[in-house]
TORLUM-421284 format. One record per residue (C-alpha): residue number from 1; residue in three letters; x, y, z. Coordinates in Angstrom, 3 decimals, padded with zeros to 6 digits. Layout:
! TORLUM-421284
   num   residuo       east      north         up
   NUM       Ala          X          Y          Z
...
//
This chain:
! TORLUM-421284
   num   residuo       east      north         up
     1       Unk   -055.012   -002.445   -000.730
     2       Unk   -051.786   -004.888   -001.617
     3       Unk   -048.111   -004.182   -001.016
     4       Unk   -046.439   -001.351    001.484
     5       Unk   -047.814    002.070    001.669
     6       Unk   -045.415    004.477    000.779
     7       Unk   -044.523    005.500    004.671
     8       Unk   -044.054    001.734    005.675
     9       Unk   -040.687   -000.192    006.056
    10       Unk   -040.172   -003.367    004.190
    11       Unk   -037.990   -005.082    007.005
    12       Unk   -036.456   -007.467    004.302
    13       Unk   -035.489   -005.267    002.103
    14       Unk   -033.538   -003.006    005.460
    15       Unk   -032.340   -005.950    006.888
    16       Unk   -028.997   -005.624    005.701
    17       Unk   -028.206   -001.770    006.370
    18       Unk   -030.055   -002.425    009.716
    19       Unk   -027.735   -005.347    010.414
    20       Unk   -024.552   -002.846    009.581
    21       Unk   -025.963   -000.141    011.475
    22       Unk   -026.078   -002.486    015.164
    23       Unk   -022.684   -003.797    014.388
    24       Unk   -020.935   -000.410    013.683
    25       Unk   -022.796    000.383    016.804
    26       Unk   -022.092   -002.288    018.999
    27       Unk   -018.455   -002.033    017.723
    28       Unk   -018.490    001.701    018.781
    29       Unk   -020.585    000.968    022.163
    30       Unk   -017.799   -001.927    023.239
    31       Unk   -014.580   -000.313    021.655
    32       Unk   -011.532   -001.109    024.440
    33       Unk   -010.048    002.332    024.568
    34       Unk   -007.867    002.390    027.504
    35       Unk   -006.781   -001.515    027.155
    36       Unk   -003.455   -001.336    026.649
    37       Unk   -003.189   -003.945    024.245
    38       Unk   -005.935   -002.007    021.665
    39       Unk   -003.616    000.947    022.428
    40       Unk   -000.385   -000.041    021.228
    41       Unk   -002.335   -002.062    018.601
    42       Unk   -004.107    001.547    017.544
    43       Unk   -000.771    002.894    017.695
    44       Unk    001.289    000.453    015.100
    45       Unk   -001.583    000.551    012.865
    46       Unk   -001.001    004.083    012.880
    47       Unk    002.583    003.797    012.641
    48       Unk    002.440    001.366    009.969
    49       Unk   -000.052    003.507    007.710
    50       Unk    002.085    006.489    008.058
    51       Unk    005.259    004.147    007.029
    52       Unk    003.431    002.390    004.007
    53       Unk    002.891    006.140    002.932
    54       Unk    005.939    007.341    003.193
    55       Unk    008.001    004.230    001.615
    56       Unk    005.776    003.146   -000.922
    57       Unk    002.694    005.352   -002.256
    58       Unk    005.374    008.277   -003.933
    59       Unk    007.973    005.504   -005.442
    60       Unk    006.170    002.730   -005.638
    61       Unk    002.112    003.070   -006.138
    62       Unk    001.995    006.456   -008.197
    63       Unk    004.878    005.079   -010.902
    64       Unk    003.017    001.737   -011.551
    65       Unk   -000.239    003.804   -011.778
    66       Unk    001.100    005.659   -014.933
    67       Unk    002.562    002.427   -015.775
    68       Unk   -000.586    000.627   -015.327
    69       Unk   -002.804    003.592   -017.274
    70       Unk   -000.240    003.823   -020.217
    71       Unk   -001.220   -000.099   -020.614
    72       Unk   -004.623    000.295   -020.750
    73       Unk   -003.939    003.132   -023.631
    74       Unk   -000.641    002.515   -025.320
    75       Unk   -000.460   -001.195   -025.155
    76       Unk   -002.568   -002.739   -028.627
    77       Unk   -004.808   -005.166   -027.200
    78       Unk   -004.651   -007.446   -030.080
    79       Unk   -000.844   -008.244   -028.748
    80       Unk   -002.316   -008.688   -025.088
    81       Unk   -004.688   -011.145   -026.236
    82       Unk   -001.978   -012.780   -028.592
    83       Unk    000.434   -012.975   -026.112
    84       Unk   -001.095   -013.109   -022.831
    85       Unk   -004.915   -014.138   -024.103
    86       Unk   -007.073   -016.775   -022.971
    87       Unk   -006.372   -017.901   -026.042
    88       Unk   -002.441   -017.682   -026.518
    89       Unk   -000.008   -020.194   -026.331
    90       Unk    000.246   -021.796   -022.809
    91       Unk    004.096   -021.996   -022.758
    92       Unk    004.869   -018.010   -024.060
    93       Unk    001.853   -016.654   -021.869
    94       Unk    002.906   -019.015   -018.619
    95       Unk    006.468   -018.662   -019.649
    96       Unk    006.623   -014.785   -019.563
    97       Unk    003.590   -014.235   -016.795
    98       Unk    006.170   -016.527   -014.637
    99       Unk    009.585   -014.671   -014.598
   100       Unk    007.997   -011.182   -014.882
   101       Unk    009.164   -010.928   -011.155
   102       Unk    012.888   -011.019   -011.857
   103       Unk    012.285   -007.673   -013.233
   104       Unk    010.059   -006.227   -011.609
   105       Unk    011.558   -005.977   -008.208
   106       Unk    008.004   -004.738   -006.700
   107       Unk    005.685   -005.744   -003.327
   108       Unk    002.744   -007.530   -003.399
   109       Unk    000.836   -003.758   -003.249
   110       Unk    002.564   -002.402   -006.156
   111       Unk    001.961   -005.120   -008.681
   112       Unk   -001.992   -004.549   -007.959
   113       Unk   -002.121   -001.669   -011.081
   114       Unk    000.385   -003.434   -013.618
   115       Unk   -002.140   -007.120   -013.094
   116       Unk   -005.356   -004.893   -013.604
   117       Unk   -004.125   -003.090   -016.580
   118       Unk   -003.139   -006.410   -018.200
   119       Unk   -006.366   -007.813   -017.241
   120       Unk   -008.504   -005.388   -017.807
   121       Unk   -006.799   -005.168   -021.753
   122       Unk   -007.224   -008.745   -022.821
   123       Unk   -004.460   -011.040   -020.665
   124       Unk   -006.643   -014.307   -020.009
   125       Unk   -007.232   -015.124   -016.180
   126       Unk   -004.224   -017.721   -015.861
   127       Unk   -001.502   -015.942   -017.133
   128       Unk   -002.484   -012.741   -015.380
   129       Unk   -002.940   -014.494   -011.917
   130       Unk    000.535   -016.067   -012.638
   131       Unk    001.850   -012.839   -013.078
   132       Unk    000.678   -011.477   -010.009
   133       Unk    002.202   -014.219   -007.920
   134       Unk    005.471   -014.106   -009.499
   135       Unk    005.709   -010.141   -009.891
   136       Unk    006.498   -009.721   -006.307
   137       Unk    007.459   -013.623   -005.328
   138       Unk    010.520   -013.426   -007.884
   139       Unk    012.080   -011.077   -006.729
   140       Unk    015.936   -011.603   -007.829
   141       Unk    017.565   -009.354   -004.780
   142       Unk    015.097   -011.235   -002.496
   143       Unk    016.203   -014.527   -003.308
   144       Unk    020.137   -013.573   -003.199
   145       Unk    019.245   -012.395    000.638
   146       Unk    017.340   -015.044    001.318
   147       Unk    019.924   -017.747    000.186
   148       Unk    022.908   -015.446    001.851
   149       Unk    021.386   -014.893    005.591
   150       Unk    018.564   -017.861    005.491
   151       Unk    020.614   -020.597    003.689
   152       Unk    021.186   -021.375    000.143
   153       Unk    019.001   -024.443    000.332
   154       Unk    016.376   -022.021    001.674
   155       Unk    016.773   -019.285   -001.333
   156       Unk    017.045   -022.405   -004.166
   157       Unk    013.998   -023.564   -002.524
   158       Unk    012.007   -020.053   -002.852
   159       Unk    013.072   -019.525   -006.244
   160       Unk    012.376   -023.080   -007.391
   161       Unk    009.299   -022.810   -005.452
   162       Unk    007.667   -019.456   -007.114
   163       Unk    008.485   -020.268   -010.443
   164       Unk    006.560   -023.571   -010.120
   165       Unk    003.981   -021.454   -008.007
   166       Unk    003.263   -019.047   -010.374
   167       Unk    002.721   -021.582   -013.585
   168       Unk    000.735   -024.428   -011.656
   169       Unk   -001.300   -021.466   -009.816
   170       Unk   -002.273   -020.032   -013.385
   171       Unk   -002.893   -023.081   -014.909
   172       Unk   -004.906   -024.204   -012.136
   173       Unk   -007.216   -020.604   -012.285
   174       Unk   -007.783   -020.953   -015.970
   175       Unk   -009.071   -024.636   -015.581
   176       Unk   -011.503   -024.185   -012.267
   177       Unk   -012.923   -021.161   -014.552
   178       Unk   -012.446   -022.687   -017.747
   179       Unk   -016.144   -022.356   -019.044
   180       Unk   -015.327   -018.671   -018.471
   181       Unk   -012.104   -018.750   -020.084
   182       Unk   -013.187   -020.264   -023.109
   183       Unk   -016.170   -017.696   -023.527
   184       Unk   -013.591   -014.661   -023.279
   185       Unk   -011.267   -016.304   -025.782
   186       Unk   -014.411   -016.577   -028.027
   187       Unk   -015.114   -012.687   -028.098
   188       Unk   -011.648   -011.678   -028.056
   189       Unk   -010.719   -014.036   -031.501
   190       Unk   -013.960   -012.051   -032.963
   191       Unk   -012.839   -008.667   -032.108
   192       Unk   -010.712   -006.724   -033.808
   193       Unk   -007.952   -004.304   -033.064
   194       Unk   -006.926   -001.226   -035.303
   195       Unk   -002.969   -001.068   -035.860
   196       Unk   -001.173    000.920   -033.316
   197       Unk    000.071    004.239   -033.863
   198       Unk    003.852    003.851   -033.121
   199       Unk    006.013    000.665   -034.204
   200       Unk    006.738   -002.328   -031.379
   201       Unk    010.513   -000.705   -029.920
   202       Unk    009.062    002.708   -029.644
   203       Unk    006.322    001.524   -027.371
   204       Unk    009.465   -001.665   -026.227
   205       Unk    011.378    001.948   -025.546
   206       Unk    008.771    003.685   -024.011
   207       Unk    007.745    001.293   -021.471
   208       Unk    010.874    000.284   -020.728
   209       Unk    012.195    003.832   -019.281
   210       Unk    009.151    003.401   -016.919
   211       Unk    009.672    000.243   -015.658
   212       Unk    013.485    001.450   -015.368
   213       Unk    012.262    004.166   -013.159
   214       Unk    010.302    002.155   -011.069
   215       Unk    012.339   -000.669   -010.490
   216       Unk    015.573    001.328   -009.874
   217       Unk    013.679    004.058   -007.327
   218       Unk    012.862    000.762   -005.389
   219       Unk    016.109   -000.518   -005.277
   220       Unk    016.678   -001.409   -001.863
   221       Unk    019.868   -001.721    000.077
   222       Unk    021.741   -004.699   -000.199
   223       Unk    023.394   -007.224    002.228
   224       Unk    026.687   -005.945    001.339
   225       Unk    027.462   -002.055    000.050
   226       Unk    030.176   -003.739   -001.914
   227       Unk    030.368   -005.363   -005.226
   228       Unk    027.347   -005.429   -008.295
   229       Unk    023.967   -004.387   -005.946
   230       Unk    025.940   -002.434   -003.927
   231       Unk    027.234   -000.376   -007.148
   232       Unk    023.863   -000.226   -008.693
   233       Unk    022.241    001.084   -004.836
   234       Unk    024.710    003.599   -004.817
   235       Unk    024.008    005.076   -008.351
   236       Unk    020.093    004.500   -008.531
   237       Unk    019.058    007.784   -008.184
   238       Unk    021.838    008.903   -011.587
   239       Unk    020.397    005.643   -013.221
   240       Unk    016.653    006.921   -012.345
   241       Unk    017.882    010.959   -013.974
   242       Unk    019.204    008.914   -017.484
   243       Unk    015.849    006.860   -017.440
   244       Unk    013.470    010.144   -016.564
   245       Unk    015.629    012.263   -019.117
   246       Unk    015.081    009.521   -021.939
   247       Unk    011.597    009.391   -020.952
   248       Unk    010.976    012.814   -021.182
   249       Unk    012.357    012.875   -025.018
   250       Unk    009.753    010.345   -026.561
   251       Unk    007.121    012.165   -025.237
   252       Unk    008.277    015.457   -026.916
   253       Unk    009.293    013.811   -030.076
   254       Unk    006.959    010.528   -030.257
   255       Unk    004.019    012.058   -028.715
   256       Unk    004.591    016.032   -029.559
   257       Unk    004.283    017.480   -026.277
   258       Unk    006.114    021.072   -026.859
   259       Unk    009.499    021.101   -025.512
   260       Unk    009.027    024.335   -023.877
   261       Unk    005.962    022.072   -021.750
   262       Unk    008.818    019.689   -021.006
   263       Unk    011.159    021.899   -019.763
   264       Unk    009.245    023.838   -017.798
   265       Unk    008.014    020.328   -016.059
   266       Unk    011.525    019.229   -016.058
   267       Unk    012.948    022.736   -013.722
   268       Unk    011.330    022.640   -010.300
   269       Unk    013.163    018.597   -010.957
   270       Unk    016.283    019.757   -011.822
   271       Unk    016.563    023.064   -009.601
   272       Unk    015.424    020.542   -006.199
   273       Unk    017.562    017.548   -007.583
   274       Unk    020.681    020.124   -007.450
   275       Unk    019.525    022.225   -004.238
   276       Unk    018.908    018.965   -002.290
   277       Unk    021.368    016.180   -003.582
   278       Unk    020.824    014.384   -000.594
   279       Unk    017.171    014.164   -000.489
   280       Unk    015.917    012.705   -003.851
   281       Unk    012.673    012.350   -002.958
   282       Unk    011.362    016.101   -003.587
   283       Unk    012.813    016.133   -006.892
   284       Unk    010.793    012.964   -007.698
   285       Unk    007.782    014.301   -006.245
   286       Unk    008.257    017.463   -008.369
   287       Unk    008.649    015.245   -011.468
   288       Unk    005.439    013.337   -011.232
   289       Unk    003.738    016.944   -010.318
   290       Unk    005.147    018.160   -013.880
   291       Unk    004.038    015.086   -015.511
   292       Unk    000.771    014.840   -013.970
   293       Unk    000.243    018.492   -015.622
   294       Unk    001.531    017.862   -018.671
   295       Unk   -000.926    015.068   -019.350
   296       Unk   -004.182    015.788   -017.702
   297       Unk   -004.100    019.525   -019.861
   298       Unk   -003.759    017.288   -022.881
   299       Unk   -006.575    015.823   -025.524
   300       Unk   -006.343    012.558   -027.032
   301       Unk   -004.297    009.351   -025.740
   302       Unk   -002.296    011.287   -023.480
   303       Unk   -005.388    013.050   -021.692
   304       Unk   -006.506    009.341   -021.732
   305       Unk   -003.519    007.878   -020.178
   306       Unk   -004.038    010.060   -017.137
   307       Unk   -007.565    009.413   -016.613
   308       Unk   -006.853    006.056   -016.735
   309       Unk   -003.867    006.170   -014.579
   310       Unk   -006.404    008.460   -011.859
   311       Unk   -009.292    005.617   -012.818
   312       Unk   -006.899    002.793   -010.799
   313       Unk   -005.485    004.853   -008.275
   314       Unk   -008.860    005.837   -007.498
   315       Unk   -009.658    002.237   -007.409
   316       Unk   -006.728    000.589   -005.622
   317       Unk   -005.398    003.499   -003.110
   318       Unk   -008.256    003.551   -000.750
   319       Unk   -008.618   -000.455   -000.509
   320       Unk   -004.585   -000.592    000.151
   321       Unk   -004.644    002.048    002.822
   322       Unk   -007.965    000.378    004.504
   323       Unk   -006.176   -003.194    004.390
   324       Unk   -002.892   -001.701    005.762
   325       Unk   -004.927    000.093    008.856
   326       Unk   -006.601   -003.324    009.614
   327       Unk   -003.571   -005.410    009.014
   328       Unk   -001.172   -002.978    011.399
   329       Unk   -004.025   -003.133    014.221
   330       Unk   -003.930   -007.038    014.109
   331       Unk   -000.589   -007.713    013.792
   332       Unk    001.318   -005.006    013.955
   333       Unk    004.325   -003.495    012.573
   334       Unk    007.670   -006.026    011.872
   335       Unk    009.117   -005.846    015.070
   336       Unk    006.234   -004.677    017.093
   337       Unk    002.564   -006.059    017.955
   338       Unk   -000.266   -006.272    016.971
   339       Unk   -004.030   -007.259    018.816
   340       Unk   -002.696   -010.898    018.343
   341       Unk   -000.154   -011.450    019.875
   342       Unk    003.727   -012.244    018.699
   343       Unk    004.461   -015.048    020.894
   344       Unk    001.515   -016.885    019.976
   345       Unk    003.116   -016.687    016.377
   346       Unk    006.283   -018.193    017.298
   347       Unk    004.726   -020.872    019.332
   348       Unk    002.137   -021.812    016.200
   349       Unk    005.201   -022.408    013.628
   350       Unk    007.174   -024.537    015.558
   351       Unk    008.407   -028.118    014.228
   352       Unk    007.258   -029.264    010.662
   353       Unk    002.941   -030.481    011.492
   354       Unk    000.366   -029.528    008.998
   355       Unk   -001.015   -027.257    011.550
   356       Unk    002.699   -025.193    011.957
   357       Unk    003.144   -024.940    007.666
   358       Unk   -000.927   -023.896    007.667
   359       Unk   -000.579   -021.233    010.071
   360       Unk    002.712   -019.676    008.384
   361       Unk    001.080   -019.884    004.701
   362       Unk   -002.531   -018.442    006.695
   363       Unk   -000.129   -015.083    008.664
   364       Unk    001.984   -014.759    005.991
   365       Unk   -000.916   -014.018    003.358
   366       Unk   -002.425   -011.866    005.571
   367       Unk    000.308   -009.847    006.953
   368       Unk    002.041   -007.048    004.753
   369       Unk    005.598   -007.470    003.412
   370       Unk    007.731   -004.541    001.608
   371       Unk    010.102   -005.969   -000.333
   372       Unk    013.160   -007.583    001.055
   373       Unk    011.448   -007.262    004.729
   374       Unk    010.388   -010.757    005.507
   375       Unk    014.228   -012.250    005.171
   376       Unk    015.367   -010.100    008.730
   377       Unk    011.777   -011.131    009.848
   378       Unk    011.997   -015.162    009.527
   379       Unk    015.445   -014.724    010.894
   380       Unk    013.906   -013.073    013.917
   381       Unk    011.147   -015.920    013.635
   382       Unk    013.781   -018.985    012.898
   383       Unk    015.812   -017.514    016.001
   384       Unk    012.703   -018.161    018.208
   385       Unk    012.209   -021.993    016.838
   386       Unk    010.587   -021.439    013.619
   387       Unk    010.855   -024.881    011.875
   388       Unk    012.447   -024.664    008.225
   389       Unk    009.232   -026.065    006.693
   390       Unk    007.408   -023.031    007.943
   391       Unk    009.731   -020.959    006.910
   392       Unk    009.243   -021.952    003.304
   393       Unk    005.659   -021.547    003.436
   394       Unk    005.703   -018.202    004.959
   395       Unk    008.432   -016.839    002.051
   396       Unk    005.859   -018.522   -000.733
   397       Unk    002.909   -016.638    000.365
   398       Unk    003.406   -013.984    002.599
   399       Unk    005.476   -011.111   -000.268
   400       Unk    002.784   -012.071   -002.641
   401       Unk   -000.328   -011.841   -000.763
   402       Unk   -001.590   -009.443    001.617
   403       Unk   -005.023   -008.483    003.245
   404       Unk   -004.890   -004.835    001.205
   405       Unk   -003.754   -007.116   -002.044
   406       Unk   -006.762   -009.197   -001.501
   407       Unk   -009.306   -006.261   -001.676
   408       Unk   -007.967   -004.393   -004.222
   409       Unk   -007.830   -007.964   -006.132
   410       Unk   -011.864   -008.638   -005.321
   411       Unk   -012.236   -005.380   -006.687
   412       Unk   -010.290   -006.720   -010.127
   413       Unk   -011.396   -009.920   -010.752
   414       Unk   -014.317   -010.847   -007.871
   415       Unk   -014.598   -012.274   -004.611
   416       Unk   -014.888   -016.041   -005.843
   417       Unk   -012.134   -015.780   -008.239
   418       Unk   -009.924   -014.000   -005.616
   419       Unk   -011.530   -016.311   -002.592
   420       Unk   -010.000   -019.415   -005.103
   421       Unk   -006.573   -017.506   -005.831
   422       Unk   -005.821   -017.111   -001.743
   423       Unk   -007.167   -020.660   -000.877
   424       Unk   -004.878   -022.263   -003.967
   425       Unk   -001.903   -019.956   -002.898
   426       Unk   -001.955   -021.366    000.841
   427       Unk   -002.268   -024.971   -000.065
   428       Unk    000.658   -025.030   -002.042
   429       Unk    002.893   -023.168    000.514
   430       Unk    001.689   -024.802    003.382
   431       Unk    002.272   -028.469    001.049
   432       Unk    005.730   -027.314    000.189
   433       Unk    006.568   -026.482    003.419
   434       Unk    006.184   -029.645    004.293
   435       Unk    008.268   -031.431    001.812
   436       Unk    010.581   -028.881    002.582
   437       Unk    010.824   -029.525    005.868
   438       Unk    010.523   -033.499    005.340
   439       Unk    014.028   -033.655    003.069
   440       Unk    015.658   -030.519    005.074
//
């Protein structure tokens, strides 16, 4: 009688659940509740999860989801490829994959959705991996704090710096998987695409009010509450009403949702928005309830543009939230602690060594970064004898990498691609901190 009766275990075969099952264990069966450290760490995890809801799954996350599904619908993927393609031309493809970030004013969580829509629709591996980097590394208000409270050699340096990270970083993806590359651009130059429904500015138009919307919600506070930010900060939310309002017409009159639909979507926005003047963020909440509705009840390409929209959100929210838990309970919130201690930080990114610019690139790309946060953070750091090389390398890598980006990006494109992405990202911060710190 040959191979395993049908009651017996085949130990190779169980070896890896069995090996999961003792460690889950033996991390249960040794957990340190009661240390005081674990506490506090348990505690800004917590702290930090309930903070990353509350600042950046409502205005952030769900707004580049529809953004995000109405690429993977809307957007002809003959003018992906052509533009953004394997195949395209290097200079327009790297050229507009590399400034996308003055734009978009978005974290290194928020770009996840836009980079897999573009992917996912045609955008070779280069210029999509260039426009991840630079979506939330060029980040125009960043830069203008940076330069104002860290130095101006500092913020020429970062923008300099992410430009050239963002192009050579592409480039560099599409040639360690060229034999890849070059098979994709094969099948997408034999495939072809039907013409698209509505002409180029109406779908220019459309996504443009979206991206409006989501960049101008995110506005954050500047420096100063006078002159140009300050005056844009202070009218975002009347900005955001002209953007939604506009948005809300094409899709009655380019898409033929009934206007009664739209205005009964639009109330509960407009009734809150007027009730609560102070408090935007119900109003906001009510309008992505309306449109949420309004497309899911609908057939065709706008039934399709939710379910794709759901599809990545379903995808990308539970990695983020999973990386942000583990992320909090290692290093804490800015300004508290984490299992690893904060002092051990300052002491490791003293001076200009290899060893000081290696472990800034390393704890930057792991820790998480809302926009705009990591300028009072390095002054906190550079206060404690953070060395200006350092300093560099942590602004190159730390707002465009994180441990929840790097899941939800495994998920994307796969662990070896993503595993070469980090590794090339750290080398060239922790190298131009170094030169940084060499001439300044």
């Amino acid at each position: 009688m040959s191979g395993a009766s049908a009651g017996q275990v085949s130990w190779r075969q169980e070896s890896r659940p069995l090996g999961i099952v003792v460690l889950v264990f033996l991390g249960c069966y040794f957990l340190p509740v009661g240390n005081e450290r674990f506490n506090h760490a348990l505690v800004e995890s917590l702290h930090l999860v309930k903070w990353y809801a509350q600042e950046h799954v409502i205005l952030c996350l769900i707004p580049a989801f529809f953004i995000a599904g109405a690429i993977a619908v809307f957007v002809s993927q003959a003018s992906v490829v052509k533009y953004l393609g394997a195949g395209a031309h290097k200079v327009l493809a790297y050229g507009v994959a590399s400034v996308s970030g003055t734009i978009l004013a978005v974290c290194s969580c928020t770009v996840l959705p836009l980079f897999a829509g573009i992917y996912r629709r045609g955008a070779g591996l280069g210029p999509a991996t260039a426009f991840l980097y630079s979506g939330p590394a060029i980040n125009v208000l960043a830069i203008i704090l940076t330069a104002r409270v860290l130095g101006i050699e500092l913020g020429i340096a970062r923008a300099l710096g992410a430009i050239a990270f963002s192009i050579v970083i592409g480039l560099l993806m599409h040639v360690i998987f060229r034999r890849e590359t070059i098979a994709v651009s094969d099948v997408q130059e034999n495939t072809s695409e039907t013409e698209p429904e509505r002409p180029l500015w109406k779908e220019a138009a459309y996504f443009a009010s979206m991206v409006g919307i989501l960049v101008f919600v995110n506005w954050g506070e500047p420096h100063q509450s006078s002159g140009v930010w300050g005056f844009i900060y202070s009218n975002k939310w009347m900005v955001t009403g002209i953007l939604a309002t506009a948005f809300a017409a094409m899709l009655a009159v380019w898409f033929h949702i009934g206007w009664w639909k739209i205005l009964m979507a639009a109330a509960p926005v407009v009734v809150l928005a007027v009730a609560l003047p102070s408090l935007p963020l119900p109003a906001f909440v009510a309008g992505i309830v309306g449109l949420s509705v309004v497309t899911s009840t609908r057939t065709g390409e706008l039934g399709d543009w939710f379910g794709a929209s759901w599809g990545f959100a379903k995808q990308i929210l539970p990695l983020l939230l999973i990386g942000v838990v583990v992320a909090g309970l290692l290093l804490g919130r800015p300004g508290g602690e984490g299992l690893i201690p904060s002092g051990w930080v300052s002491r490791a990114v003293g001076g200009n060594s290899l060893s000081a610019n290696l472990f800034a690139s390393v704890a930057g790309a792991f820790m998480y970064f809302a926009t705009l946060t990591e300028v009072p953070i390095l002054q906190g750091l550079i206060g404690n004898g953070m060395g200006k090389g350092p300093a560099l390398a942590l602004l190159l890598a730390g707002p465009a990498l994180s441990l929840p980006n790097m899941l939800v990006i495994r998920s994307v494109i796969g662990f070896k691609k993503t595993g070469v992405y980090v590794t090339l990202v750290v080398i060239m911060a922790t190298a131009s901190g170094i030169a940084y710190g060499i001439f300044f």
